[in-house]
TORGU-470237 format. One record per residue (C-alpha): residue number from 0; residue in one letter; chain; x, y, z. Coordinates in pm, 1 decimal. Layout:
% residues N
@num = NUM residuo = A cadena = A px = X py = Y pz = Z
...
//
This chain:
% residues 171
@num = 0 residuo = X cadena = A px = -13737.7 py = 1941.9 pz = -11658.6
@num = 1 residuo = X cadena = A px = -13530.3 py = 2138.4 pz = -11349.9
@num = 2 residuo = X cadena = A px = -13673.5 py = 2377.5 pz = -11198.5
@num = 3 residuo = X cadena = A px = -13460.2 py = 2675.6 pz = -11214.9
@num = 4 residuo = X cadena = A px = -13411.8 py = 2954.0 pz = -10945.7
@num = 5 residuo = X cadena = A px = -13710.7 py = 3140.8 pz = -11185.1
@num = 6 residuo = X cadena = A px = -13977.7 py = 2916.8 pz = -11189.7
@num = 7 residuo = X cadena = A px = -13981.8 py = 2865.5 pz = -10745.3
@num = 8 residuo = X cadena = A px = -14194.0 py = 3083.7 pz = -10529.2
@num = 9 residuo = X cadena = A px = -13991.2 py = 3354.5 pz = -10402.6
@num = 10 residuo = X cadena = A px = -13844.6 py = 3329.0 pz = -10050.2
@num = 11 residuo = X cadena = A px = -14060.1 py = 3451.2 pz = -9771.4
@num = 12 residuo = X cadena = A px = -13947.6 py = 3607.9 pz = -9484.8
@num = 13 residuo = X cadena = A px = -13985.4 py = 3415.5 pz = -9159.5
@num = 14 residuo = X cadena = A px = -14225.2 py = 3474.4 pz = -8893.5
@num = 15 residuo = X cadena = A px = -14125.4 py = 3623.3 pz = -8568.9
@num = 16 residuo = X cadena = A px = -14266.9 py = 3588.8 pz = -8269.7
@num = 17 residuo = X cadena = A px = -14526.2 py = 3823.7 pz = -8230.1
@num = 18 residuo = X cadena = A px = -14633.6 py = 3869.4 pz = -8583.0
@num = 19 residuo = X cadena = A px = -14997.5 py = 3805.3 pz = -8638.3
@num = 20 residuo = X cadena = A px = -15133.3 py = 4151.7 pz = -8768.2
@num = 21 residuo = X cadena = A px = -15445.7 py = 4191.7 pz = -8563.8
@num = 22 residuo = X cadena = A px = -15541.5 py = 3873.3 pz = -8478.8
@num = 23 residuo = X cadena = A px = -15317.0 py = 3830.0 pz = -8152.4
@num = 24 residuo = X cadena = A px = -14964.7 py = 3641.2 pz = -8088.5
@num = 25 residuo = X cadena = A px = -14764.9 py = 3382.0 pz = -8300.6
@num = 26 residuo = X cadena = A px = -14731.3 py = 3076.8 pz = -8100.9
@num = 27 residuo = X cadena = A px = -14364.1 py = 2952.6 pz = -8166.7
@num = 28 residuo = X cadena = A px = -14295.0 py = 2610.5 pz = -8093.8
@num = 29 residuo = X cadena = A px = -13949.9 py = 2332.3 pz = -8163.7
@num = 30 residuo = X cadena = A px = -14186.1 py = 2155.6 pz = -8447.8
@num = 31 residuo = X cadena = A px = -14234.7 py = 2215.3 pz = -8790.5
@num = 32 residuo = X cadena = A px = -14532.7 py = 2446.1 pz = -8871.0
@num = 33 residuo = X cadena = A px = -14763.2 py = 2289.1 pz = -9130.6
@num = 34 residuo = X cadena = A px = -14723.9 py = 2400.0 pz = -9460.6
@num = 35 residuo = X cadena = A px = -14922.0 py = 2539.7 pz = -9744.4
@num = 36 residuo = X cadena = A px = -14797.9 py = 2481.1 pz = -10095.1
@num = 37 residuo = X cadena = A px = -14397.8 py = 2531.3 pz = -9938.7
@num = 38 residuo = X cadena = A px = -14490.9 py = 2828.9 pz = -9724.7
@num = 39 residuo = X cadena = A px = -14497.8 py = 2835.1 pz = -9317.7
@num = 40 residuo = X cadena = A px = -14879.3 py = 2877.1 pz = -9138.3
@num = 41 residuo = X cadena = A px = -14863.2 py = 3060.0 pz = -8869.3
@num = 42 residuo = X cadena = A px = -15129.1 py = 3000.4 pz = -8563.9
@num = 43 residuo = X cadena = A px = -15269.6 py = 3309.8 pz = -8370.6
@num = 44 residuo = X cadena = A px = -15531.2 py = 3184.0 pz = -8161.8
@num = 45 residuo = X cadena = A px = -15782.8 py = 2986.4 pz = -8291.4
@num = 46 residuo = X cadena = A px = -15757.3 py = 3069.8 pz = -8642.8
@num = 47 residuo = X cadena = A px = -15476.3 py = 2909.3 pz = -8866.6
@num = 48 residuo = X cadena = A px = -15367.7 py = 3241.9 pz = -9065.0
@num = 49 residuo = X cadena = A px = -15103.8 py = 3280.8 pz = -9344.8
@num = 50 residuo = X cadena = A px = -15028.7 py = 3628.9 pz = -9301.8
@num = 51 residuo = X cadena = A px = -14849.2 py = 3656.3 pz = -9634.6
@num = 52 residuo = X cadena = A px = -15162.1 py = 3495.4 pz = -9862.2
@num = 53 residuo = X cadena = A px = -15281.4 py = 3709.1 pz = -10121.0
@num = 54 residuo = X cadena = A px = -15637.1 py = 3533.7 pz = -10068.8
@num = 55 residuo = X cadena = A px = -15655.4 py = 3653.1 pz = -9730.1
@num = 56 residuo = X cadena = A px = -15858.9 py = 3947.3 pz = -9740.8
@num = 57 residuo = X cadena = A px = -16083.7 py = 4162.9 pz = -9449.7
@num = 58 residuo = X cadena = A px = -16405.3 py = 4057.4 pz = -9562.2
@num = 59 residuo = X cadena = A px = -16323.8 py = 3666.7 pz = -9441.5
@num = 60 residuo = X cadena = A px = -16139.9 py = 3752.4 pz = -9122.8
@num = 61 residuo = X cadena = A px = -16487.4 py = 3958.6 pz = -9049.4
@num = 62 residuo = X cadena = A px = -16728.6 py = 3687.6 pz = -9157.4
@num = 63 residuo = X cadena = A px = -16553.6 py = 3477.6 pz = -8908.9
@num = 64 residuo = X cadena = A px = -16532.9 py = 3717.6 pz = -8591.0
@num = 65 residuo = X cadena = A px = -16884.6 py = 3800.3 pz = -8678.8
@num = 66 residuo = X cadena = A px = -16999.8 py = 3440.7 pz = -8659.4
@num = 67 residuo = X cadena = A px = -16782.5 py = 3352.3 pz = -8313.5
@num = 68 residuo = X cadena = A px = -16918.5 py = 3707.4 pz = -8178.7
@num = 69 residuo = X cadena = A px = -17244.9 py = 3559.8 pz = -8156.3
@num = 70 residuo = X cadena = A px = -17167.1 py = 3299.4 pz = -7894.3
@num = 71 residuo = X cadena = A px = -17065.6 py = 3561.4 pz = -7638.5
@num = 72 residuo = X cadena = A px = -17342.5 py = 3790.9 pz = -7731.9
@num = 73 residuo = X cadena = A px = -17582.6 py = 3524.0 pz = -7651.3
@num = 74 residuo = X cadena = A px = -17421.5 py = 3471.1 pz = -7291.4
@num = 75 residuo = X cadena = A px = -17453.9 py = 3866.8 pz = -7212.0
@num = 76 residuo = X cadena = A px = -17811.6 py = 3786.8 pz = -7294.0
@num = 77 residuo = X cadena = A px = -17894.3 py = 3478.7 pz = -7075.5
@num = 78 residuo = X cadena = A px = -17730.4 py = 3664.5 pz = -6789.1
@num = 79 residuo = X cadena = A px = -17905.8 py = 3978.4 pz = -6822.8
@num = 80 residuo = X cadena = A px = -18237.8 py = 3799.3 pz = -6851.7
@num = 81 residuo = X cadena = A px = -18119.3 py = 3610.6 pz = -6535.6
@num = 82 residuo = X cadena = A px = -18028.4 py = 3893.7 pz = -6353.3
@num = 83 residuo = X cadena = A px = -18375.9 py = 4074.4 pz = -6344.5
@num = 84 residuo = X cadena = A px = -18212.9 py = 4384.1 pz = -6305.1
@num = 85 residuo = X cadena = A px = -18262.7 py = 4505.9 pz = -6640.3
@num = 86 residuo = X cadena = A px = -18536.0 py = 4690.8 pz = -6742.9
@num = 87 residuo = X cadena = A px = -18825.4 py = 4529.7 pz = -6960.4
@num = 88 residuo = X cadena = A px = -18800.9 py = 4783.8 pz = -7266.3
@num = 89 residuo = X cadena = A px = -18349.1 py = 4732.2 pz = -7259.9
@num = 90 residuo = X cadena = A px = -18367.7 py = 4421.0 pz = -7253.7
@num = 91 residuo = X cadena = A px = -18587.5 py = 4362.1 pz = -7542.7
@num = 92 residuo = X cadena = A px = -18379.0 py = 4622.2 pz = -7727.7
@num = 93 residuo = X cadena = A px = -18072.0 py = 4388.9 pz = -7669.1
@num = 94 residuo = X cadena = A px = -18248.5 py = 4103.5 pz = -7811.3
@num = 95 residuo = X cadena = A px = -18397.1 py = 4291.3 pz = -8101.5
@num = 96 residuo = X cadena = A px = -18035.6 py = 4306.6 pz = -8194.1
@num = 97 residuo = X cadena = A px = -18062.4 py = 3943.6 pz = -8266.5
@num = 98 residuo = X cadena = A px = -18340.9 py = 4040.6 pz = -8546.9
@num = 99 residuo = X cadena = A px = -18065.0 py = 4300.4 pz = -8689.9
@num = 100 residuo = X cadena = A px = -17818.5 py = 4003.2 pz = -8710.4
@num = 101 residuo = X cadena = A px = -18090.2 py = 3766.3 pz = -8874.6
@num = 102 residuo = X cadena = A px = -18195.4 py = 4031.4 pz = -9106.3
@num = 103 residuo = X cadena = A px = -17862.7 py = 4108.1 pz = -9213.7
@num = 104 residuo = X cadena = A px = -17683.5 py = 3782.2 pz = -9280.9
@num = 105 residuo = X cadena = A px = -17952.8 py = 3702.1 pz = -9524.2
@num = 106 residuo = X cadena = A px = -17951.4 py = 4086.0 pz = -9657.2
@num = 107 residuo = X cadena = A px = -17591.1 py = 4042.9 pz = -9747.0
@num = 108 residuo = X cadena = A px = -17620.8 py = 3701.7 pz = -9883.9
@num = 109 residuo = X cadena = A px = -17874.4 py = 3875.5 pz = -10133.4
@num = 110 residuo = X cadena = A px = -17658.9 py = 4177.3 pz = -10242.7
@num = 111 residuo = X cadena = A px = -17373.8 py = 3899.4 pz = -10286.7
@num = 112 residuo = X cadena = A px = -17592.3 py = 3680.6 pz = -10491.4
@num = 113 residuo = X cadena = A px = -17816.2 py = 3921.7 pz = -10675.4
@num = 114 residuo = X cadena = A px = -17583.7 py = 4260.4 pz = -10678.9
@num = 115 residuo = X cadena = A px = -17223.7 py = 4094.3 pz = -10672.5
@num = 116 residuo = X cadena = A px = -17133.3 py = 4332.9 pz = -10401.4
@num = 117 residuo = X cadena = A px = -17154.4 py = 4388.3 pz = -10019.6
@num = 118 residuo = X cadena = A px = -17443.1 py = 4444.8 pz = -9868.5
@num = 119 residuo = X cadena = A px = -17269.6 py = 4792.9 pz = -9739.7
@num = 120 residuo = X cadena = A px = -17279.7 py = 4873.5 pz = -10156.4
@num = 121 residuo = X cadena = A px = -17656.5 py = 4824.8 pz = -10203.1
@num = 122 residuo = X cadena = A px = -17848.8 py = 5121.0 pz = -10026.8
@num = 123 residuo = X cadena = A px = -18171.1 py = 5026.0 pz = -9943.7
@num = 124 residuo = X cadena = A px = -18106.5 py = 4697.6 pz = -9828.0
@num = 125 residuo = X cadena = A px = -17869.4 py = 4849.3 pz = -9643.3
@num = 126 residuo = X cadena = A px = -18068.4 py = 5135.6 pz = -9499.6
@num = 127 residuo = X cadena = A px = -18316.7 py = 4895.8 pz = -9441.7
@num = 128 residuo = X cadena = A px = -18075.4 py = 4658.3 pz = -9198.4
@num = 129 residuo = X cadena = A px = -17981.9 py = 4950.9 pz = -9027.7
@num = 130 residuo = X cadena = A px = -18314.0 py = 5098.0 pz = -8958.4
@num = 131 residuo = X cadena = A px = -18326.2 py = 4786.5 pz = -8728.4
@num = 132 residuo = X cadena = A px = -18032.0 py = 4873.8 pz = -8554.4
@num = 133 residuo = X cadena = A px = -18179.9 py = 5208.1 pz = -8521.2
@num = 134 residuo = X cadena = A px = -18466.8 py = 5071.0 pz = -8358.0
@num = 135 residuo = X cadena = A px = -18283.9 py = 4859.3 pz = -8113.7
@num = 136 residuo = X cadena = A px = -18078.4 py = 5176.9 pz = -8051.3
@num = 137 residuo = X cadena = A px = -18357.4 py = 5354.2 pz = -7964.3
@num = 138 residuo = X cadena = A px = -18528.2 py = 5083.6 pz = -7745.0
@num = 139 residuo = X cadena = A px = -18230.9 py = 4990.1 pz = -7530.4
@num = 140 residuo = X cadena = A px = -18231.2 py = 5411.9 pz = -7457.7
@num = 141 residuo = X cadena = A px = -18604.1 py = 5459.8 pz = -7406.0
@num = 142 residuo = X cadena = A px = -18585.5 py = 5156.3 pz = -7163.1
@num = 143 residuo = X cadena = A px = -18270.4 py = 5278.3 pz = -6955.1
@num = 144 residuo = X cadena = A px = -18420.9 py = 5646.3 pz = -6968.9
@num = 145 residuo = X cadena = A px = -18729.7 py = 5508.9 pz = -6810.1
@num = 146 residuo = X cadena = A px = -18558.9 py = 5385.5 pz = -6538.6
@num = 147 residuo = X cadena = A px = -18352.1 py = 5684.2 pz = -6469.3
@num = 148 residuo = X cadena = A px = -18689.8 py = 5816.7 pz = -6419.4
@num = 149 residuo = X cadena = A px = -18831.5 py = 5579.0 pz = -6215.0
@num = 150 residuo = X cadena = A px = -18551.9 py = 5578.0 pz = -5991.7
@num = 151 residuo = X cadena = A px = -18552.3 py = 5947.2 pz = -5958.7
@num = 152 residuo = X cadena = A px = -18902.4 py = 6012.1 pz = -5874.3
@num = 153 residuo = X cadena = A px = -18846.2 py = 5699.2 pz = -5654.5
@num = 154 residuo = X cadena = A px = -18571.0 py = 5921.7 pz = -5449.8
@num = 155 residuo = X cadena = A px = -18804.4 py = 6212.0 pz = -5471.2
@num = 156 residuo = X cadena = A px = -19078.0 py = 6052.5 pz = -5301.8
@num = 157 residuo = X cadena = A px = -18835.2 py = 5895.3 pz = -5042.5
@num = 158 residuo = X cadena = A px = -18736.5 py = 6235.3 pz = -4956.6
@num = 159 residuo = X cadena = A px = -19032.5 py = 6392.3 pz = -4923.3
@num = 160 residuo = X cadena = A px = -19195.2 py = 6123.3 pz = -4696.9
@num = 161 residuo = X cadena = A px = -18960.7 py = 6272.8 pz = -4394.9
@num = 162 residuo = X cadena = A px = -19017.4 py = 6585.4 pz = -4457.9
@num = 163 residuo = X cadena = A px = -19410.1 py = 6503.7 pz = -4442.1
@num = 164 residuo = X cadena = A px = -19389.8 py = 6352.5 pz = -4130.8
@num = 165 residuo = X cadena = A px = -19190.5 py = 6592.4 pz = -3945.4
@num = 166 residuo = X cadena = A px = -19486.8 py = 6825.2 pz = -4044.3
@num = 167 residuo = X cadena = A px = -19734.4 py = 6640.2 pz = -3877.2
@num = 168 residuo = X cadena = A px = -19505.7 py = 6541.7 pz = -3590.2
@num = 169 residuo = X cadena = A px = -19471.8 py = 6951.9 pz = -3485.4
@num = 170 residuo = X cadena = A px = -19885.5 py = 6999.3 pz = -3530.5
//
């Protein structure tokens, strides 16, 4: 049997340079791109990414950013630890974090499983996930309000040990 002009995919219009949607630039190069079923890939950054599939949905290009964020995240981390500067009650608000992440990938897996539906459809697993994301909120505040404070009264005292001093100094 021929295959008639019907029965092919229709024609896609060819990438430019530049066109990646959000992910970052088209690389353009003298080869061939690799092909999918006929159709052109097109590589932005790490990803290979057919901008034109109709499987290609928000929900994967998230999964994926969510799972490489982690690396960097975890760098922030060792450095802050490293640094000392931070205070105590901060930093263990930025690694609480990491028991939002851990509670959530396994929250969502649930809802996905159990619900058939994102974990941002199922309220009080949801609610739940973010009340610890509240709570690292609220820790990484407290901590850097405390030392606000302690720096303040730290000036305060500073200033009035002069002052005290001079006092004594004109008895």
């Amino acid at each position: 049997m021929l295959a008639t002009a019907a029965s092919r995919a229709p024609a896609l219009p060819a990438a430019r340079p530049g066109d990646c949607g959000l992910l970052g630039r088209a690389r353009v190069s003298n080869r061939r791109a690799p092909t999918r079923r006929g159709r052109a890939v097109v590589r932005c950054g790490l990803l290979p990414v057919d901008p034109w599939a109709p499987t290609m949905d928000s929900q994967s290009i998230a999964s994926q950013l969510f799972a490489v964020s982690l690396f960097p995240y975890l760098g922030f981390l060792y450095f802050m630890t490293r640094s000392k500067t931070a205070p105590g009650l901060t930093l263990f608000g930025f690694y609480f974090l990491l028991a939002f992440v851990g509670a959530t990938i396994p929250a969502g897996i649930y809802a996905k499983v159990h619900y058939g539906t994102s974990l941002s459809n199922v309220d009080l697993l949801h609610g739940t996930a973010e009340s610890l994301l509240t709570l690292t909120n609220l820790f990484i505040v407290l901590g850097l309000r405390g030392a606000l404070r302690k720096l303040k009264d730290g000036e305060e005292s500073n200033s009035e040990a002069p002052r005290d001093s001079k006092e004594k100094s004109s008895v």
